[in-house]
PDB file of the backbone (N, CA, C, O) and the ligand in Angstrom, with CONECT records:
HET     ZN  A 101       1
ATOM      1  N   UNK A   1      68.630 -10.448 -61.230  1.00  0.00           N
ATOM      2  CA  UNK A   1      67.789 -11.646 -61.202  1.00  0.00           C
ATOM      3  C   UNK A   1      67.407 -11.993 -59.758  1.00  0.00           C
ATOM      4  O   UNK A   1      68.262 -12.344 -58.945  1.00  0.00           O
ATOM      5  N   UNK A   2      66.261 -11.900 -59.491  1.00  0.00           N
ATOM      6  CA  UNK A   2      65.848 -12.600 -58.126  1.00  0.00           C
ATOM      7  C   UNK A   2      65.123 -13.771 -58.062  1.00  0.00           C
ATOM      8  O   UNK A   2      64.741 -14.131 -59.175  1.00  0.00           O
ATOM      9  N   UNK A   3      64.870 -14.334 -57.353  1.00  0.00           N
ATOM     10  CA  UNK A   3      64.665 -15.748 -56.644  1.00  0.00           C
ATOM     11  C   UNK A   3      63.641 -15.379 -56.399  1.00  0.00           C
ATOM     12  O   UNK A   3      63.636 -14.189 -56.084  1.00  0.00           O
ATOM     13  N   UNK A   4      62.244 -16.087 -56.387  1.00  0.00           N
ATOM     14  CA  UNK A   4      61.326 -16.699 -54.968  1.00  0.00           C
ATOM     15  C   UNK A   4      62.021 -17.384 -54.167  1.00  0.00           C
ATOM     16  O   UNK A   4      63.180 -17.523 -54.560  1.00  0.00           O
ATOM     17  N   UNK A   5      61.684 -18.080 -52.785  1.00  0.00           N
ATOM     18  CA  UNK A   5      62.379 -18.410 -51.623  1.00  0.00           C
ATOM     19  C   UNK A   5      61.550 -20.308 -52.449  1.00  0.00           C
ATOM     20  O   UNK A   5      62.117 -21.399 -52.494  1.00  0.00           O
ATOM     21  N   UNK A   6      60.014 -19.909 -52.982  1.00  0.00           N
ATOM     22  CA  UNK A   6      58.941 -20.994 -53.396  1.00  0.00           C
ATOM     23  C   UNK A   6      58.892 -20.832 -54.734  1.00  0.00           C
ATOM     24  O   UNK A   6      57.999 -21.278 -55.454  1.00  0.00           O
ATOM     25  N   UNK A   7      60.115 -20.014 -55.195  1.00  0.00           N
ATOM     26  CA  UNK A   7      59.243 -20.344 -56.746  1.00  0.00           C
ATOM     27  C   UNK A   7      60.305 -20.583 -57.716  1.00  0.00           C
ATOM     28  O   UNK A   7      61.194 -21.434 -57.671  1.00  0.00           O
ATOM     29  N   UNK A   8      60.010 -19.471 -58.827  1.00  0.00           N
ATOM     30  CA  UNK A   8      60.929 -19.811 -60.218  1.00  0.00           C
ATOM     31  C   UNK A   8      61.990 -18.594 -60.193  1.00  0.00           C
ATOM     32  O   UNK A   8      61.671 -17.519 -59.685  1.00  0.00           O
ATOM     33  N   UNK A   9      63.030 -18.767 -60.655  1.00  0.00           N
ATOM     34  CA  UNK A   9      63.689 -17.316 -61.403  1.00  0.00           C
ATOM     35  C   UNK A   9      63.281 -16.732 -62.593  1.00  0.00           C
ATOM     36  O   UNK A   9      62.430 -17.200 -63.350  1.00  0.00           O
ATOM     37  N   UNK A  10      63.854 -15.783 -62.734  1.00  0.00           N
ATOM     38  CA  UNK A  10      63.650 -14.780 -64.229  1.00  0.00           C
ATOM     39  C   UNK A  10      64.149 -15.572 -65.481  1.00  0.00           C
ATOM     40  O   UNK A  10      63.678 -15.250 -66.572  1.00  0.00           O
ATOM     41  N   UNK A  11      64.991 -16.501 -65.417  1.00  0.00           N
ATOM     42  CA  UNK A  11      65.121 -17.853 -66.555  1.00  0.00           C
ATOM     43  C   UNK A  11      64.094 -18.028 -66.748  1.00  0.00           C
ATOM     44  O   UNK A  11      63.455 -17.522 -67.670  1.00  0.00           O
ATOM     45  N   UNK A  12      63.455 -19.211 -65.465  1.00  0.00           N
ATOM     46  CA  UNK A  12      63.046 -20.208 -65.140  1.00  0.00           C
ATOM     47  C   UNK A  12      61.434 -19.769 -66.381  1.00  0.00           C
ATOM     48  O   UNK A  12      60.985 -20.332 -67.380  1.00  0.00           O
ATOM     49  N   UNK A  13      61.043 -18.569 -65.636  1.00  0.00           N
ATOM     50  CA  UNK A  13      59.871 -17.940 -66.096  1.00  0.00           C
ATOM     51  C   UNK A  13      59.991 -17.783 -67.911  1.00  0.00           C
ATOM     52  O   UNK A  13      59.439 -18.404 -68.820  1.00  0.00           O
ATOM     53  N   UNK A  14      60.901 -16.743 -67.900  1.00  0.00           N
ATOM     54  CA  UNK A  14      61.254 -16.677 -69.459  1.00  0.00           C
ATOM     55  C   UNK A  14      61.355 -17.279 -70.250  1.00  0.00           C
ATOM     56  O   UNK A  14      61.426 -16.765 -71.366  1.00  0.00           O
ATOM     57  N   UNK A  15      61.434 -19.078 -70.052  1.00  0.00           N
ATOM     58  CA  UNK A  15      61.462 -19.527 -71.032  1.00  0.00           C
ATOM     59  C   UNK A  15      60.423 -20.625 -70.876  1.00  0.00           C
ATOM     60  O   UNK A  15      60.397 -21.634 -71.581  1.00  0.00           O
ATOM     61  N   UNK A  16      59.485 -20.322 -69.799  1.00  0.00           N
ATOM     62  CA  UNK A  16      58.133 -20.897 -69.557  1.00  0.00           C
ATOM     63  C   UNK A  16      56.633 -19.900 -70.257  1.00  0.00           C
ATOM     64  O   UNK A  16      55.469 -20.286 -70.363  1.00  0.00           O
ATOM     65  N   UNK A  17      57.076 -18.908 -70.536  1.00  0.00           N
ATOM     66  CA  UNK A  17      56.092 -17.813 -71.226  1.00  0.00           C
ATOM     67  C   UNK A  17      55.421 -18.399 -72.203  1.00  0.00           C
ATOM     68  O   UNK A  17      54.250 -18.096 -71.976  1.00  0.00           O
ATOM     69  N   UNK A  18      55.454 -19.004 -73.078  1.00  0.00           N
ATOM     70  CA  UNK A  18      55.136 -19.087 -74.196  1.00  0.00           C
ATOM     71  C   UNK A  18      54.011 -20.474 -73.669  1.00  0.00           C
ATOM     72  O   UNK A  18      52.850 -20.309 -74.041  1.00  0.00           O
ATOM     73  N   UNK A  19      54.201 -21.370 -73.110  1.00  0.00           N
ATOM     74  CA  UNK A  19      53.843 -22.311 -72.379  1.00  0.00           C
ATOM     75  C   UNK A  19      52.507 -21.769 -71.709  1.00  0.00           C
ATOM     76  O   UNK A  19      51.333 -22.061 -71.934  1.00  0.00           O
ATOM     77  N   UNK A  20      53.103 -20.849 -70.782  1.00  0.00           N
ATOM     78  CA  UNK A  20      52.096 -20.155 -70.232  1.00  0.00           C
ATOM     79  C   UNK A  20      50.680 -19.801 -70.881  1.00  0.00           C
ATOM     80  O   UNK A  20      49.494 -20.069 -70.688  1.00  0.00           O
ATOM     81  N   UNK A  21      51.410 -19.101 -71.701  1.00  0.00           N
ATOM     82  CA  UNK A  21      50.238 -18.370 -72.329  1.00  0.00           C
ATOM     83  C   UNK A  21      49.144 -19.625 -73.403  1.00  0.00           C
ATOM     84  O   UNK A  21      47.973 -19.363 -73.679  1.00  0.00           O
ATOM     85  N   UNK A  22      49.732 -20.707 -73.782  1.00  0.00           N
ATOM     86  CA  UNK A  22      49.137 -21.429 -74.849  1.00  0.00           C
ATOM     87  C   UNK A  22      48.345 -22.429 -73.630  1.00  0.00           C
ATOM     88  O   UNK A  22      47.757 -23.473 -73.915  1.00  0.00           O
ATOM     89  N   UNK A  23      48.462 -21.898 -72.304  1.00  0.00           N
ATOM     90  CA  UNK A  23      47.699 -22.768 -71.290  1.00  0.00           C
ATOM     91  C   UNK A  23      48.383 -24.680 -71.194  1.00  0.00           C
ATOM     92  O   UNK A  23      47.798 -25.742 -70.981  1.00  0.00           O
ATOM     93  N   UNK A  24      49.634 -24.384 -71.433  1.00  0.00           N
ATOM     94  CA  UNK A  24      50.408 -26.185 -71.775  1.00  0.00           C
ATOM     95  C   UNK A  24      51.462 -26.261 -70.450  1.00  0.00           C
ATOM     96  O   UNK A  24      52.542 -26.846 -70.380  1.00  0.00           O
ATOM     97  N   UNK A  25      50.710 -25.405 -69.357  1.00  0.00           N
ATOM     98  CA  UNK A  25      51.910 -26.122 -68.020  1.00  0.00           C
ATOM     99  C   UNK A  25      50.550 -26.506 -67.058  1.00  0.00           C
ATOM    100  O   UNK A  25      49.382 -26.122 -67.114  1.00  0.00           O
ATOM    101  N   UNK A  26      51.338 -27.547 -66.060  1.00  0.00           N
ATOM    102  CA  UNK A  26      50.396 -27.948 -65.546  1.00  0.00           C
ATOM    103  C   UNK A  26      50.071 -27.035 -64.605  1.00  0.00           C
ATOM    104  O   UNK A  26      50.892 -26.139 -64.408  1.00  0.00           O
ATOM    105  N   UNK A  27      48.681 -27.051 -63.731  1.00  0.00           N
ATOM    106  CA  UNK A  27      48.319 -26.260 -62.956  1.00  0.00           C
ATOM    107  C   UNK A  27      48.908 -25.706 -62.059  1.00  0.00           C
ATOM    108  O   UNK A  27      48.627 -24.537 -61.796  1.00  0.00           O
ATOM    109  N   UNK A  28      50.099 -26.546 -61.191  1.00  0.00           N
ATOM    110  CA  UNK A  28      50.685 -25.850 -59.931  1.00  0.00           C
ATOM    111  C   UNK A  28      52.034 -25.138 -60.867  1.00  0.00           C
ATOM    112  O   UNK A  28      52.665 -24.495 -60.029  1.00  0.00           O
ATOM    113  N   UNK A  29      52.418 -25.054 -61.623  1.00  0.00           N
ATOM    114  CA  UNK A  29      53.677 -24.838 -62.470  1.00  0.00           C
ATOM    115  C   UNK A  29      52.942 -23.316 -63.204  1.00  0.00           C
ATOM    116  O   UNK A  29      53.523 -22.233 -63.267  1.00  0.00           O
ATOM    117  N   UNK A  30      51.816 -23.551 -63.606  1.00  0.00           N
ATOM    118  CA  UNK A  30      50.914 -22.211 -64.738  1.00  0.00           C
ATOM    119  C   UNK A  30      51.297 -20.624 -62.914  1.00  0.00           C
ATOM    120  O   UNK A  30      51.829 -19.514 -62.875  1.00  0.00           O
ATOM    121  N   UNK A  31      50.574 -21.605 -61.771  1.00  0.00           N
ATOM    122  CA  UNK A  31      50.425 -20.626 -60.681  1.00  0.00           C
ATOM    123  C   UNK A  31      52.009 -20.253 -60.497  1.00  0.00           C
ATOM    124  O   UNK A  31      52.275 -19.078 -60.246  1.00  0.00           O
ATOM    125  N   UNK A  32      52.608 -20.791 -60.562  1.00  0.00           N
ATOM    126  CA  UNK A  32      53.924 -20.168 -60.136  1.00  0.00           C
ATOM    127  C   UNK A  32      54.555 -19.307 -60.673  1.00  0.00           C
ATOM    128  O   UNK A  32      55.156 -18.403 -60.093  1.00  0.00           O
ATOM    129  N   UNK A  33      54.464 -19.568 -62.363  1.00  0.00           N
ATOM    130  CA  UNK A  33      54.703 -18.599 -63.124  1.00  0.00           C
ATOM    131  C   UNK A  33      54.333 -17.132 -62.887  1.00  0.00           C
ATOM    132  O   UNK A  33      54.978 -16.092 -62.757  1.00  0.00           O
ATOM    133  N   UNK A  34      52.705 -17.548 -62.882  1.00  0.00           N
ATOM    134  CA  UNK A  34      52.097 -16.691 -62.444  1.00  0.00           C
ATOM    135  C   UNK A  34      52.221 -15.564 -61.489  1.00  0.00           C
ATOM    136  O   UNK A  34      52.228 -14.384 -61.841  1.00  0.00           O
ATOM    137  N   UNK A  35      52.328 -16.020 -60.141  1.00  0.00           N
ATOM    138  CA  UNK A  35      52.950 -15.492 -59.257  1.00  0.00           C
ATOM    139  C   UNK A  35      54.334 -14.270 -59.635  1.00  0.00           C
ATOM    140  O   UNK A  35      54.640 -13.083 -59.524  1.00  0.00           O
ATOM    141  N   UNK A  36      54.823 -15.601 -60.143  1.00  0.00           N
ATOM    142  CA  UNK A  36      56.029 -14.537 -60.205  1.00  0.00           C
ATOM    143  C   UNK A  36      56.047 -13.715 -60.941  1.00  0.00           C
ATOM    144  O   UNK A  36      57.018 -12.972 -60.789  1.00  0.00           O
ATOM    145  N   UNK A  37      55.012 -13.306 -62.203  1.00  0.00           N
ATOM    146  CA  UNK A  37      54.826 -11.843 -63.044  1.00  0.00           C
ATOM    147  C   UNK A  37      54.222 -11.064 -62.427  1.00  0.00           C
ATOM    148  O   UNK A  37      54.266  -9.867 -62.710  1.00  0.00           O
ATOM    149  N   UNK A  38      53.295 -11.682 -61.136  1.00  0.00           N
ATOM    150  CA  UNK A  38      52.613 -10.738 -60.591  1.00  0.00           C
ATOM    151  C   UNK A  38      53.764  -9.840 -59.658  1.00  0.00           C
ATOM    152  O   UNK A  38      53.487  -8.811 -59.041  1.00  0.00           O
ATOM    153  N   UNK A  39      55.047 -10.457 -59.713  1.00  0.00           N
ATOM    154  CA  UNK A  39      56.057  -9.807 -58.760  1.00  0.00           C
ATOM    155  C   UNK A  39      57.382  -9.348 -59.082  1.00  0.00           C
ATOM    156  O   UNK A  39      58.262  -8.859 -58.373  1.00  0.00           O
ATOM    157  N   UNK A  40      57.323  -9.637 -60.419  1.00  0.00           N
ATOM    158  CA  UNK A  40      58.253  -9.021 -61.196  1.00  0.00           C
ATOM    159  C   UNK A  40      58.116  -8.298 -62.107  1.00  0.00           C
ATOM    160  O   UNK A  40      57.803  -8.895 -63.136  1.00  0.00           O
ATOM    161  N   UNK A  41      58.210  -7.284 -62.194  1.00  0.00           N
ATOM    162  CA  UNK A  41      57.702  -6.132 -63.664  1.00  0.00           C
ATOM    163  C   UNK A  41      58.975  -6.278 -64.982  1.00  0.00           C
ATOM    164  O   UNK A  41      58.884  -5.638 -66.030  1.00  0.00           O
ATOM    165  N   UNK A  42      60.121  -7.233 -64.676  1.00  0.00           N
ATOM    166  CA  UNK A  42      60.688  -7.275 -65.589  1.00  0.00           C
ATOM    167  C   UNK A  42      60.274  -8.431 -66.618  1.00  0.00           C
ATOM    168  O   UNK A  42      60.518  -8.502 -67.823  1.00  0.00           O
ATOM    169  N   UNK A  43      59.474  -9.443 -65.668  1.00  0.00           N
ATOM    170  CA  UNK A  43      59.451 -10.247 -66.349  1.00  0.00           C
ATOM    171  C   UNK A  43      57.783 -10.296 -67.097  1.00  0.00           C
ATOM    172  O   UNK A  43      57.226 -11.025 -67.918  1.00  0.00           O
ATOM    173  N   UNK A  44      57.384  -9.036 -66.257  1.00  0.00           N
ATOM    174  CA  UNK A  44      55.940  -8.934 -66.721  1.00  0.00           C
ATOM    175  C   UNK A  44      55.577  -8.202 -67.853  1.00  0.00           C
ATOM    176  O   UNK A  44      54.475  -8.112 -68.395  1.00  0.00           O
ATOM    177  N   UNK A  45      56.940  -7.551 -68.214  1.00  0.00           N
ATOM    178  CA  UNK A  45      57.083  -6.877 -69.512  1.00  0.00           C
ATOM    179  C   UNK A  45      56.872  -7.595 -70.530  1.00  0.00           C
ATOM    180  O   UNK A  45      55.916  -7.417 -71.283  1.00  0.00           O
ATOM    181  N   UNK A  46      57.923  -8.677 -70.700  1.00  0.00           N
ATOM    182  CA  UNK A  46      58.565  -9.170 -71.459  1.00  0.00           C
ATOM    183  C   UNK A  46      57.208 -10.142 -71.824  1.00  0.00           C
ATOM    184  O   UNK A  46      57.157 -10.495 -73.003  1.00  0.00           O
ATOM    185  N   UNK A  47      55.988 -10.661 -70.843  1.00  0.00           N
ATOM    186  CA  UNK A  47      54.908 -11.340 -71.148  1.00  0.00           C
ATOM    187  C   UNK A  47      53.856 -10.496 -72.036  1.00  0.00           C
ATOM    188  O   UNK A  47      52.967 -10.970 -72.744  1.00  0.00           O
ATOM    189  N   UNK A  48      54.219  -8.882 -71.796  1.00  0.00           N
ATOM    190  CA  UNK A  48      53.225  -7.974 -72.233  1.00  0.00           C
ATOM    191  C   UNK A  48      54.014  -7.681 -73.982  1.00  0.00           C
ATOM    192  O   UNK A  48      53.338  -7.041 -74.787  1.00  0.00           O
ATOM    193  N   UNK A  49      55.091  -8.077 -74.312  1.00  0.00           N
ATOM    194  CA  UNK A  49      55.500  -8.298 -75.069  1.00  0.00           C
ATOM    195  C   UNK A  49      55.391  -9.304 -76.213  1.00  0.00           C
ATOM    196  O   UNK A  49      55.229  -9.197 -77.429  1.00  0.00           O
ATOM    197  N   UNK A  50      55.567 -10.489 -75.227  1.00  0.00           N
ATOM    198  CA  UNK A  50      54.651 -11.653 -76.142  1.00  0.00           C
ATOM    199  C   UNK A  50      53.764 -11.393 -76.458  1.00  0.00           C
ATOM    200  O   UNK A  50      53.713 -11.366 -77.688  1.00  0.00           O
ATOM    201  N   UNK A  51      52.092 -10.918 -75.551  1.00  0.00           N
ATOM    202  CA  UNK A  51      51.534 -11.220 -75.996  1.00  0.00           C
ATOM    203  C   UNK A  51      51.012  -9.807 -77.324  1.00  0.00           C
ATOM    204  O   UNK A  51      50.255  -9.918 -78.288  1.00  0.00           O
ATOM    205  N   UNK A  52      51.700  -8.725 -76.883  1.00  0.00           N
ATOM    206  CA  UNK A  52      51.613  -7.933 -78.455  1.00  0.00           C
ATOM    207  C   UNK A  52      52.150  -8.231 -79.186  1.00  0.00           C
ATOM    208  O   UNK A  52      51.786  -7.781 -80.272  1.00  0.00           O
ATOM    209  N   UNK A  53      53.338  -9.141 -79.207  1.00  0.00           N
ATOM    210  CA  UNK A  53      53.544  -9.689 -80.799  1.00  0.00           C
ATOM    211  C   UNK A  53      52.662 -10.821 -81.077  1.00  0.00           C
ATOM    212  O   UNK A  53      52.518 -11.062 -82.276  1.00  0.00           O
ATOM    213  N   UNK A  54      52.203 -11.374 -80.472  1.00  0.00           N
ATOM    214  CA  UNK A  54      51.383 -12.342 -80.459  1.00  0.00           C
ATOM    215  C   UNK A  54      50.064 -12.015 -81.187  1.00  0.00           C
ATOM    216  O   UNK A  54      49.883 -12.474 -82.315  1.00  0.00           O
ATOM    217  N   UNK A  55      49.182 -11.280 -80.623  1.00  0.00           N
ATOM    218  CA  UNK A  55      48.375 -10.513 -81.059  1.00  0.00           C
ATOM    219  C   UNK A  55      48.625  -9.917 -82.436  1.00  0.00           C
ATOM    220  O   UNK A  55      47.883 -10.151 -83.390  1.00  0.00           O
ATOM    221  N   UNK A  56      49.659  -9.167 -82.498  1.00  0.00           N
ATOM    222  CA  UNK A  56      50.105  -8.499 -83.713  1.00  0.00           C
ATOM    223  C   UNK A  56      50.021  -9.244 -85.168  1.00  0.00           C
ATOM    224  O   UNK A  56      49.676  -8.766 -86.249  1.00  0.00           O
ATOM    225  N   UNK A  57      50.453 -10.580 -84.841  1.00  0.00           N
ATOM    226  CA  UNK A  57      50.333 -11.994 -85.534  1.00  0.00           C
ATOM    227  C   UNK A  57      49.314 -12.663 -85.823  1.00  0.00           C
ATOM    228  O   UNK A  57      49.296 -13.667 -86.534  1.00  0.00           O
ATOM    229  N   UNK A  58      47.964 -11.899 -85.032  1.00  0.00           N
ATOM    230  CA  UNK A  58      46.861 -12.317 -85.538  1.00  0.00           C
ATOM    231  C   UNK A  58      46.465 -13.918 -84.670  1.00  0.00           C
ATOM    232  O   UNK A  58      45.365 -14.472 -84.647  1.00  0.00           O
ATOM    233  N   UNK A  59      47.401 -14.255 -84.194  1.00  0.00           N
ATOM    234  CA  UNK A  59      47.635 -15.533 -83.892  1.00  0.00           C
ATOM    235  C   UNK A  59      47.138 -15.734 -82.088  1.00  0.00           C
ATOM    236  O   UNK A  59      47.408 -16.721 -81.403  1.00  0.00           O
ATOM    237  N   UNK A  60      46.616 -14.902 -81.776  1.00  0.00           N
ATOM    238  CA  UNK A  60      45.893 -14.664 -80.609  1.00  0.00           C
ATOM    239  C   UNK A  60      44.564 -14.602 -80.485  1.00  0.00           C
ATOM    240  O   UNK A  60      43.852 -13.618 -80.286  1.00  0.00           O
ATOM    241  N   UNK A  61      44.126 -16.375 -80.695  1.00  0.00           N
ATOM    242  CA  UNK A  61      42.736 -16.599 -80.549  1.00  0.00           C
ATOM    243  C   UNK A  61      42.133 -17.191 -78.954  1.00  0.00           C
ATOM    244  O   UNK A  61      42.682 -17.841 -78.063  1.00  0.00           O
ATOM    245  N   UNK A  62      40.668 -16.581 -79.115  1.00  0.00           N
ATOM    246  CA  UNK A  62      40.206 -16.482 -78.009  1.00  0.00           C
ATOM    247  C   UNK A  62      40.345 -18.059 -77.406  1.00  0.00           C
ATOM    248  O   UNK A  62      40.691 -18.090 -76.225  1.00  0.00           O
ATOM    249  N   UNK A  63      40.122 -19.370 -78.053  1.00  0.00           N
ATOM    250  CA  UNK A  63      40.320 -20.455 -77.765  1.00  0.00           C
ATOM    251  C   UNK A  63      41.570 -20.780 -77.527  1.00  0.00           C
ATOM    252  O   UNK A  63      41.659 -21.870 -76.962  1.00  0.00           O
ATOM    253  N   UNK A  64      42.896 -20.087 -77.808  1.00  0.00           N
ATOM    254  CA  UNK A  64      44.128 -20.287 -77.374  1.00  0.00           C
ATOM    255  C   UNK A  64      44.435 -20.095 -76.022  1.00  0.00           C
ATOM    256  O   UNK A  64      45.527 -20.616 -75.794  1.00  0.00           O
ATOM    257  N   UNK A  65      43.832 -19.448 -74.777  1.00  0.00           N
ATOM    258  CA  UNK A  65      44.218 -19.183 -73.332  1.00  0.00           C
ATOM    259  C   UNK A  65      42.722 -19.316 -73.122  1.00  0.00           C
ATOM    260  O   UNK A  65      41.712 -18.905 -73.694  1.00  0.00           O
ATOM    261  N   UNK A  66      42.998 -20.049 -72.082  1.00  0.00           N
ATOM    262  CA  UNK A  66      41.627 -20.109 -71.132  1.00  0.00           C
ATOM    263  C   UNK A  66      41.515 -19.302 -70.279  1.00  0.00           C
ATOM    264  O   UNK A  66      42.440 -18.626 -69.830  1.00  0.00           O
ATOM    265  N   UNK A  67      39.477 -19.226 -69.674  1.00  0.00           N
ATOM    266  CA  UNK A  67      39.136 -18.253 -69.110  1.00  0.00           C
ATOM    267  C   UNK A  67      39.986 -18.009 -67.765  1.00  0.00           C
ATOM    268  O   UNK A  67      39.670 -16.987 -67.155  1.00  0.00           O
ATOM    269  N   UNK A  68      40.809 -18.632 -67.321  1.00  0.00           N
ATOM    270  CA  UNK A  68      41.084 -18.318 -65.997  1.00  0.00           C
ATOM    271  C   UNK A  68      42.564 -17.471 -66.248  1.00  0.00           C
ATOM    272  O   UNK A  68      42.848 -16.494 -65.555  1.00  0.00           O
ATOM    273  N   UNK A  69      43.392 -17.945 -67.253  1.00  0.00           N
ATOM    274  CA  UNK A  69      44.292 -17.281 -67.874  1.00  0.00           C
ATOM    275  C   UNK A  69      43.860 -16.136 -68.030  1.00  0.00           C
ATOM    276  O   UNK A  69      44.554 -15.371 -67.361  1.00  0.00           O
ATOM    277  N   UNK A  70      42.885 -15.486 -68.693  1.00  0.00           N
ATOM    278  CA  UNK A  70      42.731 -14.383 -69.541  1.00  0.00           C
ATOM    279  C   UNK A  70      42.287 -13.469 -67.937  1.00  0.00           C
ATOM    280  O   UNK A  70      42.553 -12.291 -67.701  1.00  0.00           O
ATOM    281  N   UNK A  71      41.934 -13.943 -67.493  1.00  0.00           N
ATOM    282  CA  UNK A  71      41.492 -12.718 -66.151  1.00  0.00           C
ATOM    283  C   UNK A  71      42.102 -13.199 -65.255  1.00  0.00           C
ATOM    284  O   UNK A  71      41.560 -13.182 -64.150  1.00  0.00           O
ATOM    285  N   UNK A  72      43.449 -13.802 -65.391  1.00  0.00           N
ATOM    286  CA  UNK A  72      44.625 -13.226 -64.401  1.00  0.00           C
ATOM    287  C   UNK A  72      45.096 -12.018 -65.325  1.00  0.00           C
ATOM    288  O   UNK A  72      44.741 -10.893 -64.970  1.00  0.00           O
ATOM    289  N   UNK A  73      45.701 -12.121 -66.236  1.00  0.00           N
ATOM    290  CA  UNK A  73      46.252 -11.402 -67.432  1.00  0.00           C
ATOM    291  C   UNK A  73      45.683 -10.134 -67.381  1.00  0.00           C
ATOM    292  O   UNK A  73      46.454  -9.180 -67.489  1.00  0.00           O
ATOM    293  N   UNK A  74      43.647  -9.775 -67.136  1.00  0.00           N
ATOM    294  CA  UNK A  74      43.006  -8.877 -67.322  1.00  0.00           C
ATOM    295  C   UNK A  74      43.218  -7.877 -65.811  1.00  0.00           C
ATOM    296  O   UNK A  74      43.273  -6.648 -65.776  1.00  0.00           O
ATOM    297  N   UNK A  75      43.315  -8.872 -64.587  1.00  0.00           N
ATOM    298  CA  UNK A  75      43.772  -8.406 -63.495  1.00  0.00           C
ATOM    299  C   UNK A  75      45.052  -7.998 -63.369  1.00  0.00           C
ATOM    300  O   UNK A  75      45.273  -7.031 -62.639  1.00  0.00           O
ATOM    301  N   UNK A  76      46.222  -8.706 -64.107  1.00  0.00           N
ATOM    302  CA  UNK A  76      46.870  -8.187 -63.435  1.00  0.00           C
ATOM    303  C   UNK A  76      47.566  -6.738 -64.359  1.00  0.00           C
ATOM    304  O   UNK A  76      48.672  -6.220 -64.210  1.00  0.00           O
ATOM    305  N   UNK A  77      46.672  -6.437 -65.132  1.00  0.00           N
ATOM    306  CA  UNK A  77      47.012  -5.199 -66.299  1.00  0.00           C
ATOM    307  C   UNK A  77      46.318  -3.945 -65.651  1.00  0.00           C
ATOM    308  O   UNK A  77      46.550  -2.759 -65.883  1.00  0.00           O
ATOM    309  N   UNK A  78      45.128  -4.669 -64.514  1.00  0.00           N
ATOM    310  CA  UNK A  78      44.035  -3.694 -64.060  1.00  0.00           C
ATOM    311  C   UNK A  78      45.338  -2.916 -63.146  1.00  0.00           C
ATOM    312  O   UNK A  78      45.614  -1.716 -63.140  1.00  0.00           O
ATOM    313  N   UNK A  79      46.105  -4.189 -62.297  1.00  0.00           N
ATOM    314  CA  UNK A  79      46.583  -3.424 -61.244  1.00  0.00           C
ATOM    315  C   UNK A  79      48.131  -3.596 -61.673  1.00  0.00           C
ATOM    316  O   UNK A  79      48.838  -2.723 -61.170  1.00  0.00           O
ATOM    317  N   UNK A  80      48.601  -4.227 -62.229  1.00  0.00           N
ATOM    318  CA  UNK A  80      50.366  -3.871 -62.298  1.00  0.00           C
ATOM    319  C   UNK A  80      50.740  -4.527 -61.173  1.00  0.00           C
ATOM    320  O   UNK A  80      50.112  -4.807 -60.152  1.00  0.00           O
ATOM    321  N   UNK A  81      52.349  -4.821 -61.659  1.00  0.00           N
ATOM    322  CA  UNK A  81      53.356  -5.646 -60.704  1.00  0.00           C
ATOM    323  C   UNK A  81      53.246  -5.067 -59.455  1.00  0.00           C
ATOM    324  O   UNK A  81      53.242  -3.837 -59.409  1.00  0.00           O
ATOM    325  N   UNK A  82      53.153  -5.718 -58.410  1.00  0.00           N
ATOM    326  CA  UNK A  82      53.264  -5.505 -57.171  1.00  0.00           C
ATOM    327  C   UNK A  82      54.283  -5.123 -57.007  1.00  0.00           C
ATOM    328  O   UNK A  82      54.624  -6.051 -56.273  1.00  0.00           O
ATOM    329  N   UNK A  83      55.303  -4.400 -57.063  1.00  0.00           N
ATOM    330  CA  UNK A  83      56.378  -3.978 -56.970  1.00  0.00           C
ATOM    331  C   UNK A  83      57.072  -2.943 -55.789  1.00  0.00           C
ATOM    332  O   UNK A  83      58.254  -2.609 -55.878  1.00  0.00           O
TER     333      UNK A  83
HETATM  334 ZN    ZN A 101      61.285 -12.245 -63.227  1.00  0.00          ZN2+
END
């Protein structure tokens, strides 16, 4: 488990995912998350996880994540965890 020095842990995140994705944290809280999948591939799994079961469920409508959500998500699949 690692730390940001500015951000969240691998908890912190994990049990903010779901949040995330339904676009229900506030803006500086959505970026942090954020951040930190862009820097963790463990935890960026586990989002790529949600959202295929998510999807899988049918339950992954386009009005459920907003545009700015969906092309971090689209970016950061283009390029993968900074790792
Ligand atoms: Zn993590």
């Amino acid at each position: 488990m690692e730390r940001a020095a500015d951000g969240l842990g691998c908890d912190d995140v994990l049990g903010l995912l779901t949040d995330y994705l339904e676009a229900a944290l506030p803006a500086g809280r959505r970026r942090l998350v954020a951040d930190h999948l862009g820097a963790c591939p463990a935890c960026w799994e586990r989002l790529a996880q949600l959202i295929a079961t998510i999807a899988a469920l049918g339950c992954l409508r386009d009005d459920v994540m907003p545009a700015p959500v969906l092309a971090a998500l689209r970016a950061s699949f283009r390029t993968g965890p900074s790792s």
